[in-house]
Structure formats: structure tokens, C-alpha cells
N, C-alpha and C positions, 0 to 999 in steps of 0.2 A: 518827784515824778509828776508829771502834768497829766491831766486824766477831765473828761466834762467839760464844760463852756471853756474852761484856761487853757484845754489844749489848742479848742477853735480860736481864741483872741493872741495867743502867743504866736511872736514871730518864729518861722518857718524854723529857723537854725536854732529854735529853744525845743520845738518839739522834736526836732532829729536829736539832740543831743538825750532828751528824757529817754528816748528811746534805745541809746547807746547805752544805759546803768543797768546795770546785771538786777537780776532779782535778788529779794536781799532771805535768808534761811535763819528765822531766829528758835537757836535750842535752848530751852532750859537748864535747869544743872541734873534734873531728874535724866532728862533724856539725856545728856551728855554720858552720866554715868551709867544709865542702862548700854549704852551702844559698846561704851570702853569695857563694862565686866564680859558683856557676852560676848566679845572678841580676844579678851585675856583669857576665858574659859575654854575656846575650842583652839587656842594657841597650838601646834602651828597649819590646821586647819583653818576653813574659812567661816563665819560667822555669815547670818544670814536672817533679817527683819525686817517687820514693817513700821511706818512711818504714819501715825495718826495725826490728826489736826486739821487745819482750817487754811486755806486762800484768801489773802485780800489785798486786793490791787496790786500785783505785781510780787507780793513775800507771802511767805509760808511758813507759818505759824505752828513748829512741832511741839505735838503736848504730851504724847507717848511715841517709843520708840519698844516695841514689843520684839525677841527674836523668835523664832518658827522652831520648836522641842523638833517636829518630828523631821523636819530636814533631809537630805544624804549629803554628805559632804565631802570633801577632797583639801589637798592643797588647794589648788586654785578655781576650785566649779564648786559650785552648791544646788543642789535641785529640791522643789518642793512638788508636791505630788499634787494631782488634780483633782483630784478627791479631798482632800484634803484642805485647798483653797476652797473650792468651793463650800465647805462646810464655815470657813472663816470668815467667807462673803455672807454668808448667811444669816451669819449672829452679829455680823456688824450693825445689819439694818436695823437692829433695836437698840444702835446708839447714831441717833437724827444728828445728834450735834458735832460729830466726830467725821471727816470723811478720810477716806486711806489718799494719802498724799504720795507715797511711792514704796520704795526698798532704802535698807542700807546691806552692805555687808563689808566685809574685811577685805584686807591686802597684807597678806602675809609673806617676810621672812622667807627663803628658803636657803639654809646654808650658808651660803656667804654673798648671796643676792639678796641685797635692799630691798623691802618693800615701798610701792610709791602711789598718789593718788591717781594716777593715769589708767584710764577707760581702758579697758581690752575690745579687740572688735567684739567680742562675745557681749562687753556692758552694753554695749552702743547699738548691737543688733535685736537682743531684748530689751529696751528700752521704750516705753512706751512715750509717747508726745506731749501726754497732761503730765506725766509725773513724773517726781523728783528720785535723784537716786543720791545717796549719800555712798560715799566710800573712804573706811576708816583704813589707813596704812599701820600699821604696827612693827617695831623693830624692836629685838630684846639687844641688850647691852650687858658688859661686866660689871658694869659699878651702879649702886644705886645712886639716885636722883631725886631730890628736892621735886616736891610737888609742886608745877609750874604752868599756867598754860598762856597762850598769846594767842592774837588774832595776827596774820603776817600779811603782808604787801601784796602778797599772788593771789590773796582773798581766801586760801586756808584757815583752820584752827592747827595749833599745835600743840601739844605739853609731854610733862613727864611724869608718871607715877612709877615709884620704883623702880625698876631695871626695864622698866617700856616705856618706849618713846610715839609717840602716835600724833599720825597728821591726818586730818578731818578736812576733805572736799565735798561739794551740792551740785550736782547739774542739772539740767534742767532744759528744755527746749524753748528755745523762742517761738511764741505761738504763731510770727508772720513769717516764717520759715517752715512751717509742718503744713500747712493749708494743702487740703488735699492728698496726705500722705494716707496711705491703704495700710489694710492687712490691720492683723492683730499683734503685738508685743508681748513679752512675760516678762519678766525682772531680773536686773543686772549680772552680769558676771558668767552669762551660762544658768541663770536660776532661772530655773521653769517654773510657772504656774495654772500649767494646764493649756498657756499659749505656746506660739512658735514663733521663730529669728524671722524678722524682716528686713531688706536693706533701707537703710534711712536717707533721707534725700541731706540733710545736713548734718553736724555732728552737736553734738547739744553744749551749750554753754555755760560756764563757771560760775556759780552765784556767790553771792559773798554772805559769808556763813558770821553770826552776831550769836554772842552767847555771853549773857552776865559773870561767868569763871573768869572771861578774860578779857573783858572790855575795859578794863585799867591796865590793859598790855597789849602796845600795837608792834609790830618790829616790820 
């Protein structure tokens, strides 16, 4: 990525192209595994947390991945109360070095309908500009599975613990596409936090999700 004096000296068709790379979403194994249990836990419900860490030039650096206890939930909505955020805004500010980076939550299963990393207009309406939203798919299967996970070609995660199968997406806004967008957001999927739906001028784009589980598996 070209960024400072290198972007003003590089020729024209170097910095369009910098500007074409997705941001890049690096998880831990910590965070990996917090987002997988508390989507296995409210199975076949939806899961619903925040996203702590750090920005730096273009990636986003998750270092906790915490989910919301007090929640309401559904098959496919999750709502967090505003009272409630706010008390969470509150005690964040006495950790400087941590800023909240976005949400994730689930994509569950129903019956005989696959769950898939794909936006609902409701993610995409709640969705605020700066921040990232992660969306875990979940599908349960008859046979257990070898513990497996990969990074894939579409710029997903994917693996297998047990009889769940789970594929892991990051969106995110490009910040020369949002300039000027109004109004205030809440968080993914129909989760309220105290904000309200706005229509978005463009749709947010796919970052490419890096995590030490499976950087020795590309497919």
C-alpha cells in the first residue's frame, strides 16, 4: 500500500492500483475462538459483539472480540438496548489504547436454508462508515469433522470444528465513497445500539480477513 511522499513520487497507475487492495482484518486465535463459541452457544439464534483493537493504515488489528450477555435475539435480528450501550461507551474510555472497531454477529442455519456471509439490507442499513462489521455463517452437518481452517480465494475464513462448518467475512467502507454521508448508524444485521437505519450512498466492501489458524491454508 502506498501512503506519504511514495504516493506523491509513484506513477499514477501505481497509486490507482494501491487504492484498488481491500483492507486487510487480522484475527487472532483468541478472537477467532471467542466469535466461533458465542455463535455455537446461541445456535440456532443469532450471536451478536463487539470488536476491540486498533487501525493502522488501511488493516485492522482485532485484539478482543467480546459478545453483548444482555442482547434480545432472534433467528435472524439481534437488538442491544440503549441504555445499555451507552453504559459500555462509558467504561470503554478507561481503556486509551483499545478503540471499538465495529460488530460481528452470526448467520445462522434455518431448516434446510444454508447460512451465507451476505449483507442483509438491514447489515448494510445499520452500518456505520468507520466501522467494520464481521459476519460469522454457521451450518451444522451429520458427520463430525476434523479440525480445519483455510483462508479462500473470495478473501473469506473458513473451517470445521465438529459438526459446524463456519465461514468468516469483514466489510468495511471505503472511506472515498462515504465523504459526506449523513445521519447516524447502529450495528449489523437489524442490531440496534441506541442509533437508527440510514440509506447508504454505496455498499461496503470485502476485506481480506488474515489469521495465524490458517495462514498455512490458502484454497
Amino acid at each position: 500500500m502506498l501512503n506519504g511522499a511514495a504516493a506523491l513520487m509513484a506513477p499514477p497507475s501505481e497509486v490507482k492500483a494501491a487504492r484498488k487492495q481491500p483492507a486487510q482484518v487480522y484475527l487472532n486465535e483468541n478472537v477467532l475462538m471467542g466469535m466461533v463459541l458465542s455463535t455455537v452457544e446461541v445456535f440456532k439464534k443469532e450471536c451478536f459483539g463487539m470488536l476491540l483493537g486498533y487501525r493502522a493504515d488501511g488493516k485492522y488489528i482485532v485484539e478482543h472480540a467480546i459478545p453483548y450477555q444482555s442482547v434480545r435475539r432472534g433467528h435472524n435480528w439481534t437488538e442491544l438496548r440503549s441504555d445499555k450501550w451507552k453504559i459500555i461507551k462509558g467504561i470503554l474510555r478507561n481503556f486509551p489504547k483499545l478503540d471499538i472497531l465495529g460488530d460481528y454477529h452470526s448467520h445462522t442455519m434455518y431448516r434446510d436454508i444454508r447460512a451465507s456471509v451476505t449483507l442483509s439490507e438491514d447489515d448494510i442499513a445499520y452500518m456505520e462508515p468507520h466501522e467494520l462489521q464481521i459476519v460469522v455463517a454457521i451450518n451444522q452437518h451429520e458427520h463430525r469433522r476434523a479440525w480445519s481452517w483455510s483462508v479462500n480465494a473470495d478473501r473469506t475464513l473458513s473451517g470445521w470444528i465438529d459438526r459446524y462448518h463456519f465461514r468468516i467475512a469483514a466489510y468495511y467502507y471505503d472511506r472515498r465513497s462515504v465523504i459526506g454521508k449523513g445521519g447516524t448508524g447502529g450495528n449489523g444485521n437489524g442490531n440496534g445500539n441506541g442509533h437508527g437505519p440510514r440509506k447508504p450512498l454505496t455498499r461496503p466492501r470485502m476485506a481480506q480477513i488474515l489469521c495465524p489458524i490458517a495462514m498455512g491454508a490458502v484454497r
